[in-house]
C-alpha positions in Angstrom: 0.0 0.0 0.0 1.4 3.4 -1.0 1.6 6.0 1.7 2.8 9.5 1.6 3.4 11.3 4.7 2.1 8.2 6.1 -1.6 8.4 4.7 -2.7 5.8 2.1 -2.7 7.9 -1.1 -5.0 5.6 -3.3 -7.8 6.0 -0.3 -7.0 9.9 0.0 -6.8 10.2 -3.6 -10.1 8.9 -4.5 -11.5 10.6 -1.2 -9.9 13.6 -3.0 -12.0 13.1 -6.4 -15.2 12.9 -4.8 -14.5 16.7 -5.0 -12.4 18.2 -7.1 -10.1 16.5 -10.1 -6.2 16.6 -9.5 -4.6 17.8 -12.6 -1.1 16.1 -11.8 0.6 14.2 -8.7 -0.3 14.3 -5.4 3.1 15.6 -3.0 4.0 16.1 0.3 3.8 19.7 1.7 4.7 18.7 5.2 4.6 16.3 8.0 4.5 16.6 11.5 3.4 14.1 14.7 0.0 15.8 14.7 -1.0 16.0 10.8 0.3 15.4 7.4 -0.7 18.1 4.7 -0.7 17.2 1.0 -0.3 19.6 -2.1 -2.9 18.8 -4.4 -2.6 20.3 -8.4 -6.1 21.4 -10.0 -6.7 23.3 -12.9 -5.7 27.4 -11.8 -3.8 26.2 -9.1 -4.0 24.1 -5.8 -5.7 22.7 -2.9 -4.4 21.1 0.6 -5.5 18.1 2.0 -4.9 17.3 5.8 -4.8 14.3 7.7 -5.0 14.8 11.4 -3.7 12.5 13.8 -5.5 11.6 17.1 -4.7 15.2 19.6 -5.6 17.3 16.7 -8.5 15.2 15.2 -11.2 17.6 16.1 -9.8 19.9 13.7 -11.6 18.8 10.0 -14.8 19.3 12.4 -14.0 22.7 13.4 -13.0 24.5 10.6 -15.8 23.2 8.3 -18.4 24.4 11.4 -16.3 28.2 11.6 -15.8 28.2 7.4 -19.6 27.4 7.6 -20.8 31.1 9.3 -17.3 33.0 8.9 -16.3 32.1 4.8 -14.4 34.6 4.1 -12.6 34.4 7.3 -11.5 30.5 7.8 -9.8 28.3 5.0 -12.6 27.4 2.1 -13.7 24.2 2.7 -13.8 22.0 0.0 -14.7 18.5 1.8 -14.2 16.8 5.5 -14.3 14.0 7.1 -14.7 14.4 11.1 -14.5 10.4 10.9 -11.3 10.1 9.7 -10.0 13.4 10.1 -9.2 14.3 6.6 -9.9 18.2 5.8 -9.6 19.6 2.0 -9.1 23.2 1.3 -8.7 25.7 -1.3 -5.0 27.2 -1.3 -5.4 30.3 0.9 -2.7 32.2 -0.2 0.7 33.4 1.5 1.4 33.7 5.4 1.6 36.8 6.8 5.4 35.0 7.6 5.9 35.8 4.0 5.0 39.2 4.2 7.5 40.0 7.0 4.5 39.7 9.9 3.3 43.3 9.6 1.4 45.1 12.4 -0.7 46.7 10.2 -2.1 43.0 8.8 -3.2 42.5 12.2 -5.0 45.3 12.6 -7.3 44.1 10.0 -7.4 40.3 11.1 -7.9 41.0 15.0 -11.2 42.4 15.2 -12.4 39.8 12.8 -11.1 37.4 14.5 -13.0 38.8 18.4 -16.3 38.8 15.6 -15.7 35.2 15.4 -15.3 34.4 19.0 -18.0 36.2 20.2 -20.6 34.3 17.7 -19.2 31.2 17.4 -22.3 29.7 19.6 -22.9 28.3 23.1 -19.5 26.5 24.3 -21.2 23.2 24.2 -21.3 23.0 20.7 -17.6 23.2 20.3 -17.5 20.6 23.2 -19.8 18.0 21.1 -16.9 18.9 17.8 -14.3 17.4 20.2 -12.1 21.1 20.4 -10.6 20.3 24.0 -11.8 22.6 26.9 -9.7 24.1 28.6 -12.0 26.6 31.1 -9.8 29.9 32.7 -11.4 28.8 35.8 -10.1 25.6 36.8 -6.4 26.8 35.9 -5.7 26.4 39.8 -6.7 22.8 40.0 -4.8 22.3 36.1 -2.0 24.3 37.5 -1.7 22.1 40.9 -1.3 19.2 38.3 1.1 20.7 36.1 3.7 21.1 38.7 3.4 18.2 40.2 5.0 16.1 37.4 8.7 16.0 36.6 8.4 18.4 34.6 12.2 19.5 32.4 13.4 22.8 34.9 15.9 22.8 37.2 14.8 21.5 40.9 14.7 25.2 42.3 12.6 26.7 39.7 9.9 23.7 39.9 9.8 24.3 44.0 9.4 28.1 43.0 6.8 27.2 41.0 4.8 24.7 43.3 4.2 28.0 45.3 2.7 29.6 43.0 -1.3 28.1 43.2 -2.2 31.3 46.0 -0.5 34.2 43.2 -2.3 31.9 40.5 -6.0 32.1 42.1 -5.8 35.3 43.2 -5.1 36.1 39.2 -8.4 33.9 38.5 -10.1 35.7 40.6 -9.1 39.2 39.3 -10.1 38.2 35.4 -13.4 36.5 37.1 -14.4 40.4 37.9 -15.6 40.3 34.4 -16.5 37.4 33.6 -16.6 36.2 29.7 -17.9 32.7 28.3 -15.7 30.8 27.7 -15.1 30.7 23.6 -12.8 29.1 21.0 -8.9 30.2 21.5 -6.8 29.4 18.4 -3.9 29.4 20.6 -1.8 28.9 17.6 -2.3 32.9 16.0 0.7 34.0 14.5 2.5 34.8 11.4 2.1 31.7 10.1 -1.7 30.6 10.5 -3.1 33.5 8.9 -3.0 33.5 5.0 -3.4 36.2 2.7 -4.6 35.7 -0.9 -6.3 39.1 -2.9 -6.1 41.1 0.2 -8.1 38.9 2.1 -7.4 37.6 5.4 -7.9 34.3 6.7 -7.1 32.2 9.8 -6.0 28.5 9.4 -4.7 25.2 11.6 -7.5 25.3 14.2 -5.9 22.0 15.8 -4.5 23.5 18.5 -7.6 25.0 19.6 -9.6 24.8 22.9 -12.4 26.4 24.4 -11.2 28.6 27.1 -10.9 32.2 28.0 -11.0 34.8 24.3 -8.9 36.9 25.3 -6.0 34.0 26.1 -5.2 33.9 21.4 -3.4 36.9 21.6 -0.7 35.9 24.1 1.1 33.9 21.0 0.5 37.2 18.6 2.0 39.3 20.9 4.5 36.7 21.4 5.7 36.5 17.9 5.2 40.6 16.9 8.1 40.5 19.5 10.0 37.4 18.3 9.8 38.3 14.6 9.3 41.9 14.3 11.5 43.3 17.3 8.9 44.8 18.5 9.6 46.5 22.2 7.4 45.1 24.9 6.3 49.3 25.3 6.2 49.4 21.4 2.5 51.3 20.8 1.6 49.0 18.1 0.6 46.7 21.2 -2.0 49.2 22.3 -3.1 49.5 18.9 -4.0 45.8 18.2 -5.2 45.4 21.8 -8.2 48.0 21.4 -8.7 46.7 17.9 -9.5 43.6 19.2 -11.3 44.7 22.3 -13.5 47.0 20.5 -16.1 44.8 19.4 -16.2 43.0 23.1 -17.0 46.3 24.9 -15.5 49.7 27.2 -13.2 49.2 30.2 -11.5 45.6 29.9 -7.9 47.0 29.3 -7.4 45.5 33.0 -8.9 41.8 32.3 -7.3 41.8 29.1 -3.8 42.7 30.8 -4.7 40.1 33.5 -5.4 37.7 30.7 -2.0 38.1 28.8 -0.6 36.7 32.1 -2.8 33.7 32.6 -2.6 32.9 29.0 0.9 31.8 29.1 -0.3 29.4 31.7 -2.8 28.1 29.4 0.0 27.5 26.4 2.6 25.8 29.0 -0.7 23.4 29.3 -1.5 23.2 25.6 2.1 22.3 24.8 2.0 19.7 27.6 -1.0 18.3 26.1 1.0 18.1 22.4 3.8 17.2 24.2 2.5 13.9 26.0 -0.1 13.0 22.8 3.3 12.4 20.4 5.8 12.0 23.1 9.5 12.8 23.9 11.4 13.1 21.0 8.8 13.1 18.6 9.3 16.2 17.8 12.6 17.6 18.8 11.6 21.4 18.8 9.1 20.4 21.2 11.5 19.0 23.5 13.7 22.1 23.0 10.9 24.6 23.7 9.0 23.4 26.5 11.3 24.9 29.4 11.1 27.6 28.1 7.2 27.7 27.4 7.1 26.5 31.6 9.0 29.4 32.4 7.6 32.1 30.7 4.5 30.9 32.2 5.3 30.5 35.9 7.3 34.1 35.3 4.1 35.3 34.1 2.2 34.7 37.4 5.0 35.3 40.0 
C-alpha cells in the first residue's frame, strides 16, 4: 500500500476526487506528529488536504463548522471527514510569515477574528466537535497538576513554582471580575496561520484550539510581533492591536485583558504539555527544546 506522509494515497486520492479532479501528482507539503498536509494540483492552481492524527483530530470538524458562518474568514472548505479526520481546502494564499508579519495585517485580522469568537455559539457545541476545553477557571486545580509532574526545569525553579497556586487564584479571581464565556482560543495565531490571498485575510490550523478564555489567542500574537518583528514590549503598536480587538467586546476591559495576557501563558505551557504527551518525547525535537522555556515564561508570568 502506497503511503505518503504516512496516509494511504490511493484511499486519499479517490477521497480527493469525490471533490475536485487533480490535474497532476499528489506531494507532500509537510509532515508533523499531529498531521500530514498534501499539495494537491487542480486546474488554476492548488488545494491542501490534511490528515490529522488523534490530539488534533477535532480539527476537520472545526473549521468546516467556523468556514460554515465565517467564509471569508477561515480556510474554504472543499470536503471533511470528522471520521477520519481528513480536511480539504482551497490554497489560501501566503502567510503573513511571508510578508515579513506586519502590524498593520493585524490590525485588520484581529477584530475579525474577536467577531468570530464572540458568535461562534454556546460553548457546548464546540464541546460536542471534540475542540478540547480548557476553562480559565479551573487553571488552579490544572496548575496544581502541572507542577506536580517532573516536569524539564531545574529543581529550584519547579519548587518556586509549586508556590505559586495562592498568586495563580488570586489572578483567577481578578479576570473572574468580568467574567466572559468561555469561547474558542486558536492558541496557535501568529505569522504563520493566517493566510493572505487578494487582500483577504484568513485564519488557518484550528488543531491547536480549545475552548477557554477569548482573550488568552493573543498571548502567541503578541508573542511573535516581538520574536519576529523586534517589536519592544512598550512598542505602541501593542496598544493598537489590543483595542482593535477589544472593541467589538466592549468599554473598560484594558485590565482583564492585561490580566489575561498573564494567565494565558499558563494556558500555552498546558497546551504544549498536552501536544507534548499526545506524540511523546522526541517526537518532535523542537518540542523538546521549547518546552522549558514555554514553563517558564508561564510561571514568570504569574510570579
Amino acid at each position: 500500500m502506497a503511503e505518503l506522509g504516512g496516509v494511504d494515497l490511493a484511499a486519499a486520492e479517490a477521497w480527493i476526487r469525490q471533490s475536485i479532479r487533480p490535474t497532476g501528482p499528489i506531494e507532500l507539503e509537510k509532515e508533523r506528529p499531529w498531521a500530514t498536509v498534501l499539495r494537491v494540483p487542480i486546474d488554476g492552481g492548488r488545494a491542501f488536504f490534511k490528515a490529522c492524527r488523534p490530539v488534533q483530530a477535532f480539527e476537520p470538524a472545526l473549521t468546516a463548522a467556523l468556514a460554515n458562518r465565517w467564509p471569508s474568514l477561515v480556510a474554504e472548505v472543499l470536503a471533511h471527514d470528522p471520521e477520519r479526520a481528513w480536511l480539504l481546502t482551497a490554497d489560501a494564499g501566503a502567510p503573513l510569515d511571508d510578508l515579513g508579519n506586519p502590524p498593520e495585517r493585524w490590525l485588520e485580522v484581529l477584530p475579525r477574528y474577536a467577531e468570530l469568537q464572540r458568535g461562534a455559539g454556546d460553548p457546548s457545541d464546540l464541546l460536542v466537535l471534540g475542540v478540547p476545553p480548557l476553562p480559565w477557571d479551573h487553571l488552579p486545580q490544572r496548575f496544581e497538576a502541572m507542577v506536580a509532574r517532573d516536569l524539564p526545569l531545574e529543581p529550584d525553579a519547579l519548587a518556586a513554582a509549586r508556590r505559586l497556586g495562592p498568586r495563580l487564584e488570586a489572578m483567577v479571581g481578578e479576570l473572574a471580575a468580568v467574567p466572559l464565556r468561555d469561547a474558542i482560543e486558536h492558541a496557535d495565531l501568529h505569522h504563520r496561520s493566517v493566510f493572505v490571498r487578494d487582500g483577504n485575510l484568513r485564519i488557518l490550523d484550528w488543531g491547536d484550539a480549545s475552548v477557554s478564555h477569548p482573550f488568552f489567542s493573543l498571548v502567541v500574537t503578541f508573542h511573535w510581533l516581538r520574536e519576529v518583528n523586534g517589536l519592544a514590549a512598550d512598542d505602541p503598536w501593542f496598544d493598537r492591536l489590543r483595542d482593535a480587538y477589544l472593541e467589538s467586546w466592549g468599554a473598560g476591559l484594558v485590565p482583564v485583558f492585561d490580566v489575561a495576557q498573564r494567565l494565558g501563558k499558563v494556558a500555552r505551557a498546558l497546551a504544549w504539555l498536552r501536544h507534548h504527551d499526545a506524540m511523546g518525547p522526541g517526537a518532535f525535537p523542537a518540542f523538546d527544546e521549547w518546552l522549558p522555556d514555554i514553563l517558564r515564561e508561564a510561571f514568570d508570568a504569574i510570579a
